[in-house]
N, C-alpha and C positions, 0 to 999 in steps of 0.2 A: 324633274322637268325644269327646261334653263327658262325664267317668268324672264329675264330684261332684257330685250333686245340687243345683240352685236353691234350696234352703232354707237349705244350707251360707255361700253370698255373705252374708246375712245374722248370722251368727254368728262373733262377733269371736273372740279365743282368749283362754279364760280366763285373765283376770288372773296369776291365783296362780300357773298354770304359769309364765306368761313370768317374771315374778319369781323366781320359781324358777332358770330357766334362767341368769335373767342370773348371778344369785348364783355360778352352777358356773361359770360364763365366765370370773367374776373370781378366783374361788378356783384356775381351773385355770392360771393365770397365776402364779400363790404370791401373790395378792392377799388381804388378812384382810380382810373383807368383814363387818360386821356389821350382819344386818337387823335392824331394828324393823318389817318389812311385812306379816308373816305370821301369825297370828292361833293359833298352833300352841303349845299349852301347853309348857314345859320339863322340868317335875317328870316322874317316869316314873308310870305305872298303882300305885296301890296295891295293896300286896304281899300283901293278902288276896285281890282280883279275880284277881290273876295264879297263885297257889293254888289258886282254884276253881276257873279255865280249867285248869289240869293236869292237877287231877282229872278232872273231868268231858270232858276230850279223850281219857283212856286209853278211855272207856266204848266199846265199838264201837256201841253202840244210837245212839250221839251223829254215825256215820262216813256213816251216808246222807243222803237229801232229810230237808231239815229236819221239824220235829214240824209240822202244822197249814198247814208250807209259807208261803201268801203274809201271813196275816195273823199268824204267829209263833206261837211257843208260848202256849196260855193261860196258862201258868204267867208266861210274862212279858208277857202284857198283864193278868194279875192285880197283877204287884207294879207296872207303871203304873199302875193306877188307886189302888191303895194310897199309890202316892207322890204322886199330883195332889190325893186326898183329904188327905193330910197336909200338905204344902206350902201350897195351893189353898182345902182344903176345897171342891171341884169332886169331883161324882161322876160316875164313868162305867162303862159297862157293859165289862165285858172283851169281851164277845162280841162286841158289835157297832159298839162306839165308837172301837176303841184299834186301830191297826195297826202292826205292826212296820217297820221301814223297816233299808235300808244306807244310813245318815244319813241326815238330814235334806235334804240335797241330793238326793240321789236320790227326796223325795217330792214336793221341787217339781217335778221334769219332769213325774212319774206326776198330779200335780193338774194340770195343764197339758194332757195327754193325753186324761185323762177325762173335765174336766169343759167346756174351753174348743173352741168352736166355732169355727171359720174364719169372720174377719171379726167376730170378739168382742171387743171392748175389754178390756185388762186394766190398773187403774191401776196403776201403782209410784210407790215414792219416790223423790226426786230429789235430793243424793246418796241412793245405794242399792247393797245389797249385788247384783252384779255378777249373778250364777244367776238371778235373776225376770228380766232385760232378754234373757238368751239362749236362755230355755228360751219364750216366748211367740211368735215368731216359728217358732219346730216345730212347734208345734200350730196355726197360721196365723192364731193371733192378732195385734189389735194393740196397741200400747202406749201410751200417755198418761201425763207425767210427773208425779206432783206436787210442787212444792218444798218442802225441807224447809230454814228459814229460822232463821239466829240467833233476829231479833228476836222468831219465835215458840214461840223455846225447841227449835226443830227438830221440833216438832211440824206436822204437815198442815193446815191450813186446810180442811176438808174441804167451807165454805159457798162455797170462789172453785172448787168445781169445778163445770165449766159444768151444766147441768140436760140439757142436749141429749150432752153425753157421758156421763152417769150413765147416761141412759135404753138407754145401747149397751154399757153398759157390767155385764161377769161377774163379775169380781171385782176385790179390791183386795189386792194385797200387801204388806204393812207389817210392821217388828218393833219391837218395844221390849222391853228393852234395846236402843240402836240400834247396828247396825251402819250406818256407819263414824263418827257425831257421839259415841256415848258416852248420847245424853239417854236418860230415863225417860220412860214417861206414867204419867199415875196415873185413880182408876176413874172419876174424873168425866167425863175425856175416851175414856174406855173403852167407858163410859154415853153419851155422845152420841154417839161413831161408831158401835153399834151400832143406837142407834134412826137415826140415817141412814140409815143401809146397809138396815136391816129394809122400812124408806118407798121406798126404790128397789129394792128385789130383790136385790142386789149382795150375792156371796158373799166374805164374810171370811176373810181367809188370814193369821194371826197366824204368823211368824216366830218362836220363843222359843226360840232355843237358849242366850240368857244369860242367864237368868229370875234364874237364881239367883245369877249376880254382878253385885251391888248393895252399893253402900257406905252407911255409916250416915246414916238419917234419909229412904231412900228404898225403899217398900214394895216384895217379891217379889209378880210380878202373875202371873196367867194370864188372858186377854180372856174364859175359859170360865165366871169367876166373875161376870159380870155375866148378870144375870137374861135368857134369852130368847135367848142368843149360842149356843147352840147348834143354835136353830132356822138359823141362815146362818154359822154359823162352823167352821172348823177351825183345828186349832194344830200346828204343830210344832214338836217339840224332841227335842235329844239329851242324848248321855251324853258326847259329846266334851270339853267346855270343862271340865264341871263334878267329874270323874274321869279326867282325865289321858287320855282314850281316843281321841283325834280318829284314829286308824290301825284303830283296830279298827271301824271303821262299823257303830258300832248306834245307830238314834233310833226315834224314834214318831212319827206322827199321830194326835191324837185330836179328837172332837169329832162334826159333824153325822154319825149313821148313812148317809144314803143315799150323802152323799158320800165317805164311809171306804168303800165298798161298790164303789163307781165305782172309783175309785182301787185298790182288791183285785182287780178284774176286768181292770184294766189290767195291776196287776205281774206278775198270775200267767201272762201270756202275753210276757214277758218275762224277770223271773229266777227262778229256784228258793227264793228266801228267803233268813232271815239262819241261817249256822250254831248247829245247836243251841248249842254250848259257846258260843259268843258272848253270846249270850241266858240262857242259866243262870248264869256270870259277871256279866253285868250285873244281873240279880236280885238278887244280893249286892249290888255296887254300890249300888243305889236301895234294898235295905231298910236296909242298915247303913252308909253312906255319908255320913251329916250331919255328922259330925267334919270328916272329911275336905275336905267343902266350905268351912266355916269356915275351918281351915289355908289353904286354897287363896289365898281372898279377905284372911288377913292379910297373907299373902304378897304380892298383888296392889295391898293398901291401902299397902304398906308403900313398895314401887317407883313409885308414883303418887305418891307426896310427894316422893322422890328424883326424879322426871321434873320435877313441878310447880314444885321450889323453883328446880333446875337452870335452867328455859324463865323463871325469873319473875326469875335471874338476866340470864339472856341480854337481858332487855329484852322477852321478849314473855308479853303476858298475856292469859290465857283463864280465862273460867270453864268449867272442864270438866264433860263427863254424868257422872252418878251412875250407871252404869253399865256394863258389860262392861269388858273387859280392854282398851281401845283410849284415847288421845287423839287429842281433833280439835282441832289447834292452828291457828292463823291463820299464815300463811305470813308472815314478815318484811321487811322492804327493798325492798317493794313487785316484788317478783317476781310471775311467776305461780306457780303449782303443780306445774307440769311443771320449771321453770327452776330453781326453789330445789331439787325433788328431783337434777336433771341433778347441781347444782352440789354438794352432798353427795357425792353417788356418786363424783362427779368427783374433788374434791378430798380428803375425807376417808374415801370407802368406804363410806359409812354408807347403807341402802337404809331410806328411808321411801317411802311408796306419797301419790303426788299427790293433792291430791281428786278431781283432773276422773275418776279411775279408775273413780269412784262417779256420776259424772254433770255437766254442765253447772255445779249452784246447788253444787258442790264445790271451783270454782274459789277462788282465796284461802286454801285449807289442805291442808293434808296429815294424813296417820293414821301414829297412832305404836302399836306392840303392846307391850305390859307382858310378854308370855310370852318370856324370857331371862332367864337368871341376873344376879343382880345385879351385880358385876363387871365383865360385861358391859355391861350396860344404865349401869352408870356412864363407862366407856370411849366408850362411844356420846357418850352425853350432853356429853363433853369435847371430843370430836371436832367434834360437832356447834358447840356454842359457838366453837373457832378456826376452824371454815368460817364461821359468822355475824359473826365479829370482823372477820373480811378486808375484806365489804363496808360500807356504811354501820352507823351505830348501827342496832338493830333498834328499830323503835315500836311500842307496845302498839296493840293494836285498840280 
């Protein structure tokens, strides 16, 4: 008897776990293993959040099914909207725009579910964060790559996708801040993907859980502040990256009504919601939380010039994105992607995650994560340079 369903064959296993795994494999050996692979802040939760959550856990009112259930507490898709208006200057309805999520991940399946048909095209980018390629194939959608290219700043081309796969085509997946190149977009190109998208029907699915880390001289965006993007858009984003919380799975979706609606009717035949205190916590979080972001990002700015001068040491140069906590460096000594990570791991312990992890047009580099203590992240970097000393000189790209 075949026990696992046909939809399963399709469905690789997520990245992060096996990364993961490997990490315990080597540690369980007495091996010091230092990733740079994992996207996983270091800093702990700010000691005010972690205070609110105390309190408001003793409350027993907080011990049953959540308040409002699938679309969260109003009180915290009110302080969302408050925060997208301040940030953004983007307005949105609590009631009917903003939905609570257990992260951000957990909305892309639930938009996949709801909105995507069997035999619907969904585009992705290419590299691309891993969750759009495995959640489109459950809902018996299918996928269409599009490249995301140095020479074009890593942004989409969005005039070379064919006319005949638009017209098949539900939606489009994309983020910026990217995950895994690092680039920005800004509103110009923000502005022409959306009159695209509006001219072919094709619903917008902005990515932003790194909205907010962004280094100097490159503006924090939401795709919602472009005029008419809410007529075909949604957005998600969390609390993870940008308050130390990526464990406590709390994000949002906001954006077009009907399809925050769709997406509501899905979760609630599914999970029970996000715990109150989670959500009461995070309210604090997002009303009094902007310091905190700033520390975050100097901390980040600061490790990004120690990675930068280190790689520019080594012989290999990159202009890096203005954006999120990740480099996308060029692979050196003419390795592939997979062979320069092998040879890391191999010889000095050190786990960066390959391009191809992200797609085909990933080949040629690896992603490095800024989220480890400094110390650390120097040890890394040393390590890294006598495995690159070993083989040829490294050459700039």
């Amino acid at each position: 008897m075949d026990i696992i369903a046909d939809r399963m064959k399709d469905i690789p296993t997520y990245l992060f776990m096996h990364l993961r795994s490997k990490i315990k494999r080597i540690e369980a050996t007495g091996g010091d293993c230092i990733s740079l692979s994992i996207g996983d802040p270091d800093k702990p939760t700010p000691a005010y959040i972690i205070e609110t959550l105390r309190e408001v856990v003793l409350d027993p009112g907080n011990h049953q099914y959540p308040t409002d259930e699938q679309k969260g507490m109003l009180a915290f898709r009110e302080s969302v909207s408050r925060w997208y208006q301040r940030k953004y200057g983007v307005t949105l309805s609590p009631e009917n725009e903003v939905l609570a999520l257990g992260g951000s991940k957990e909305g892309i399946h639930n938009f996949m579910m709801a909105v995507v048909n069997p035999g619907d095209i969904v585009l992705i980018t290419n590299p691309g964060y891993p969750g759009y390629r495995a959640n489109i194939p459950i809902a018996g959608g299918r996928t269409y790559e599009v490249p995301l290219l140095e020479k074009n700043d890593f942004l989409p081309v969005i005039e070379d996708i064919p006319e005949d796969i638009c017209r098949k085509a539900k939606a489009f997946f994309f983020n910026y801040p990217n995950n895994p190149t690092g680039a920005c977009a800004n509103r110009n190109f923000f502005s022409r993907l959306v009159a695209w998208a509006k001219k072919r029907q094709i619903i917008l699915v902005h990515d932003n859980p790194y909205s907010e880390i962004v280094f100097s001289g490159c503006e924090k965006l939401s795709l919602l502040q472009i005029p008419g993007a809410k007529d075909i858009c949604v957005e998600f984003n969390s609390l993870s990256k940008y308050y130390n919380m990526t464990g406590w799975r709390i994000g949002m979706v906001v954006g077009n009504e009907k399809i925050i609606e769709a997406m509501c009717k899905f979760k609630e035949n599914v999970t029970s919601g996000v715990f109150n205190a989670i959500q009461l916590a995070s309210i604090k979080a997002m009303d009094e939380g902007d310091e905190d972001i700033q520390s975050m990002l100097g901390i980040y700015g600061r490790r990004r010039k120690m990675a930068l001068k280190a790689f520019d040491q080594m012989g290999i140069s990159v202009k890096p994105g203005m954006g999120t906590f990740y480099l996308w460096l060029p692979v050196p000594n003419g390795q592939s992607s997979m062979e320069f990570a092998t040879k890391l791991l191999d010889e000095v312990c050190v786990l960066v995650t390959a391009g191809t992890a992200y797609g085909e047009y990933g080949e040629g580099y690896f992603r490095l994560s800024l989220t480890l203590p400094d110390d650390r992240l120097a040890e890394a970097l040393e390590r890294m340079k006598q495995s690159i000393d070993k083989g040829h000189p490294a050459t700039a790209r």
